[in-house]
N, C-alpha and C positions, 0 to 999 in steps of 0.2 A: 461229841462236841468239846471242844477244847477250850480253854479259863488259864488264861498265863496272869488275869489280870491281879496286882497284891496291892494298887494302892488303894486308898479311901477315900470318902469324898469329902472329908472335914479341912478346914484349913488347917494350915500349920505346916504348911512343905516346906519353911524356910524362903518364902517368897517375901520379896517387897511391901506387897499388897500389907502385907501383917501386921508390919512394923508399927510401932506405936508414933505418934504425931503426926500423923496424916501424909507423911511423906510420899507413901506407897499409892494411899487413894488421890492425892495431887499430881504425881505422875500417868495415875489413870486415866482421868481427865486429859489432860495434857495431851497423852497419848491418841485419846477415842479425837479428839479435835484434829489434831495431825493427821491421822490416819482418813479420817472423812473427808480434809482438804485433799491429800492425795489420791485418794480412790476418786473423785469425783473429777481431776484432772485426766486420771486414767481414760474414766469412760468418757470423758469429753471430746477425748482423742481419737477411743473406738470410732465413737459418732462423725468423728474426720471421716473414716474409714469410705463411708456409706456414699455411694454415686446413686442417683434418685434414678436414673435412667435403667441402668443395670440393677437395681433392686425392685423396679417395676415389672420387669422382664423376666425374674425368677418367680416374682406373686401373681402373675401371669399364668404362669408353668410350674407350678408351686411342687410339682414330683418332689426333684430331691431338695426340698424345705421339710416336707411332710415326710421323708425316710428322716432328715437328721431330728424332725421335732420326736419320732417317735424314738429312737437311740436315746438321743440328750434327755429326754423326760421318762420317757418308758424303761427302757434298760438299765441305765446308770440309777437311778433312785432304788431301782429291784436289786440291783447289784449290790451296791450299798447296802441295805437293809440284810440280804441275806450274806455276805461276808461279816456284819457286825453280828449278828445273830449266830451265825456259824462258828464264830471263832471266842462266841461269848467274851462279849466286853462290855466293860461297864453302859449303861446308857447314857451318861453323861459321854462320854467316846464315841458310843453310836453314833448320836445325833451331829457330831462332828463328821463323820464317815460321812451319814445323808447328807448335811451341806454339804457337802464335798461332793456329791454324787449331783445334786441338782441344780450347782454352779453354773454358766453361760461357758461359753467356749471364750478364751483369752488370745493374746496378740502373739503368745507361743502356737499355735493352732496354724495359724496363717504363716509362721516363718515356715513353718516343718509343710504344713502343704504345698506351698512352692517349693520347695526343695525333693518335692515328690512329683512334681511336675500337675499336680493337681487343678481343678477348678479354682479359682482363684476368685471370680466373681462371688460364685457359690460359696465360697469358704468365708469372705469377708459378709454377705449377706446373711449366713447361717451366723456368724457369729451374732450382727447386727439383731437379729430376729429374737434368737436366743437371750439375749439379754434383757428386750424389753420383755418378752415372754417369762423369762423368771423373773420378774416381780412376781407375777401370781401362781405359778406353776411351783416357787419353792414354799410357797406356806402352806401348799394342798399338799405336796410330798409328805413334808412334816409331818402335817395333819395325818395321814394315809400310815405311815409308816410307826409314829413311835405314839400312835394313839394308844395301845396297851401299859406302855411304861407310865404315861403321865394316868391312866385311872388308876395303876396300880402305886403311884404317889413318889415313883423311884424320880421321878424329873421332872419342872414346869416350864412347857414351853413361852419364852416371851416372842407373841407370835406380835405384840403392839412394839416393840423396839425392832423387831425383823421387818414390820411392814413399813414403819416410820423410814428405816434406810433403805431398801429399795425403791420405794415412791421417792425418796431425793436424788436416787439415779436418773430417774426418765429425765429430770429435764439439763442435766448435761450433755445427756445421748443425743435429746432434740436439738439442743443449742450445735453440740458438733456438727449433725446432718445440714442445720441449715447452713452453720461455714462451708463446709463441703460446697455445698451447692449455689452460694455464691460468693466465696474468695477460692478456689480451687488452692490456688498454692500456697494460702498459709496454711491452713488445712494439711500440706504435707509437711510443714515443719510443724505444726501443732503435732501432729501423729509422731515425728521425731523425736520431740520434747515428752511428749505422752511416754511412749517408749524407756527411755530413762527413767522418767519417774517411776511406770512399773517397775523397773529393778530396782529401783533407792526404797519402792514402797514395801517387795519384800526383804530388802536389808534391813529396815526397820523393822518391821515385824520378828524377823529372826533376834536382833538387839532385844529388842522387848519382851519374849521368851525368855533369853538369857537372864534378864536382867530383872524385868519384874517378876515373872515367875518362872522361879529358880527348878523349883520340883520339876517344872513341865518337861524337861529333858530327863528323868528318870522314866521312861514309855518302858511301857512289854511288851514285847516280842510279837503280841499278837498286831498290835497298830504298824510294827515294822514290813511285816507280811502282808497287812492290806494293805500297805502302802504302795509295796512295792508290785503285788499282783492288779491290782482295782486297775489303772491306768491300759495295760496290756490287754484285761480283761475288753473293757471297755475299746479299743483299737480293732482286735481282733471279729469280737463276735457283729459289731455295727459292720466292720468291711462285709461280714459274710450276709446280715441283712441285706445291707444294698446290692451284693453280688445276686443276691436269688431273687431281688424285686428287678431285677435285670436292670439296672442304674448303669453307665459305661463306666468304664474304666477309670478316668480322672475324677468323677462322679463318686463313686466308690472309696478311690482313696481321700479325698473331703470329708466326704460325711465319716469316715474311720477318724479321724486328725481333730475334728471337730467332735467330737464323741470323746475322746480319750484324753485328749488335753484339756482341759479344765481352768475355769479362771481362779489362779491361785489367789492373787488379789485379792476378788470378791471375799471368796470365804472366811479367810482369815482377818479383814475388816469385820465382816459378818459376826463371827463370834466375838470378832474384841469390844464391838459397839451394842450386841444385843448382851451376855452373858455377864454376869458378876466373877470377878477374879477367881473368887474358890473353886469353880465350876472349869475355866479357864485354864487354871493348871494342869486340868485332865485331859483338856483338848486342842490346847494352841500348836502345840508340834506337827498334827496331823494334815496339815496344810502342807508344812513344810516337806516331810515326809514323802506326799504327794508329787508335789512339784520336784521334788529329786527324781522320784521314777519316772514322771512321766517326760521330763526332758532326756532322761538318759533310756528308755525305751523310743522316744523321739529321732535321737541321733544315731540308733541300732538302726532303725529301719531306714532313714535315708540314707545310711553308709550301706547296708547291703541292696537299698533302693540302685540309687548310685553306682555304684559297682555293677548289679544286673545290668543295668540299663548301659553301659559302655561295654558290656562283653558283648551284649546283642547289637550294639553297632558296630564293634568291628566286625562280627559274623556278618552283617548285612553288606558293609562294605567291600569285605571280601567279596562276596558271592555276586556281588555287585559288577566288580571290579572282574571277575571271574567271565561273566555275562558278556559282556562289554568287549572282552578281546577276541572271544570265543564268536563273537556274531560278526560276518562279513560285512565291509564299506563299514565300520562305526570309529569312531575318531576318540578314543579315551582319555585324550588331553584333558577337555573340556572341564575336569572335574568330574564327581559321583554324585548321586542322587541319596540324601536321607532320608529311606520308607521306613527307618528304624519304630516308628511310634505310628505308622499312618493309622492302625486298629484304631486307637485313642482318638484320633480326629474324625475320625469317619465316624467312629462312636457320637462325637460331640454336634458333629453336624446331624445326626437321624434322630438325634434328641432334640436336639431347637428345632 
């Protein structure tokens, strides 16, 4: 079992927080306000997302709701847990891992699954699902996972500041769903706006690292590695779930996308609005960190997604194109025919 970890968990890293006259804790404040208006635009705009017709139609046919619930809640929290354990890190660290692990799927989720050619219904619905879902599903992880550390007195979880900010998630999710469902298109510039703010909200977040807590950028090696492996983990082992519960093919790559990308957002509101600064220092980066791999594990797989997928249609085209001259009376003008992907749709029709 490997311990790279050298820091301590006393204040005094040269952070903000420290300084005398209240400066550091006036900026916290200041912060946790900023931050909750923002994450709560975020998910206001998720809640755009959400078409009541097509989300009725998956709870219907709940199959792959029920593969991503088990991935997003079952695997990623185990995951978690046994990469912070494995690579021994502090618990204060840890518990930053598991939030990380039992976060909802984010608006990176759905860019990269269309860019995979993916379920697109599914993907915005699994996100949708997921979110209201963790409200409760992340304080039983907690509970489940670092109940050893807190009887052994190493960490207290504040499960009353975790619950307080989730519970004031649902009802921007609700207010979304109902624009959704009766302004349809401001709902897509909400989701537009929405959008930016997620990236100005982890530009803030990243500022705020830097700035108020200075130490948090001296990490060990060990949060660099689960940073960068957790995401991959999480892509790979959900595809090969839903591959052996026989899910099709755009099915598959969904519930992978949605598994693996993680709502960076959430988390790191999550700990800056539940945890006290000293605690903070140890774990603010590990979001960030996150969200580096898993957009750049993101962009791996839709470039060799990408690539595959136009070598096999010009092989199709050819052989296409090959068919066509080779068969008597046929008039090859017309254009060719793309059967490049019909597996995936025939797929999608035997599953509806």
């Amino acid at each position: 079992m490997l311990n790279n970890s050298s820091l301590d968990t006393t204040v005094g890293n040269g952070s903000l927080v420290d300084e005398p006259g209240g400066l550091g804790s006036g900026l916290h404040r200041t912060l946790s306000v900023v931050l909750t208006i923002m994450l709560a635009m975020v998910v206001f705009s998720l809640g755009c997302t959400v078409e009541v017709p097509k989300l009725w139609f998956h709870l219907r046919k709940p199959w792959g709701i029920l593969v991503g619930f088990i991935c997003q809640f079952g695997l990623m929290p185990l995951t978690a847990y046994l990469l912070a354990t494995g690579f021994g890190v502090q618990p204060v660290q840890a518990v930053a891992v598991i939030i990380m692990g039992c976060c909802p799927g984010g608006i990176i989720s759905n860019i990269i699954t269309y860019w995979l050619d993916g379920d697109m219904d599914l993907s915005i619905t699994m996100t949708s699902c997921s979110t209201v879902l963790g409200m409760g599903m992340m304080p039983l992880c907690l509970y489940i996972y670092t109940h050893s550390w807190v009887e052994a007195g190493s960490i207290k979880i504040p499960y009353f500041n975790i619950g307080i900010t989730l519970i004031t998630l649902v009802v921007p999710v609700a207010c979304g769903v109902a624009v959704n469902y009766k302004w349809p298109k401001a709902a897509k510039m909400i989701l537009r706006v929405g959008s930016v703010v997620g990236g100005l909200l982890l530009l803030v977040v990243g500022l705020a690292s830097a700035l108020l807590y200075r130490g948090s950028w001296y990490t060990d090696s060990s949060l660099l590695i689960i940073g960068s492996v957790f995401p991959l983990i999480g892509y790979s082992i959900s595809f090969i779930i839903a591959v052996v519960l026989r899910q099709p093919w755009p099915r598959c790559r969904t519930i992978a996308m949605e598994t693996g990308a993680q709502n960076v957002q959430i988390c790191s509101t999550m700990l800056q609005l539940s945890f006290p600064p000293e605690q903070l220092i140890h774990m603010f980066t590990f979001p960030l960190i996150y969200g580096s791999f898993q957009l750049l594990n993101g962009l791996l797989l839709v470039t060799a997604y990408q690539i595959y997928k136009q070598m096999h249609l010009r092989r199709t085209a050819d052989a296409s194109g090959q068919e066509l001259q080779t068969a008597p009376g046929v008039d090859s003008g017309h254009g060719e025919i793309n059967m490049g992907f019909e597996n995936d749709h025939k797929a999608v029709r035997t599953a509806s």
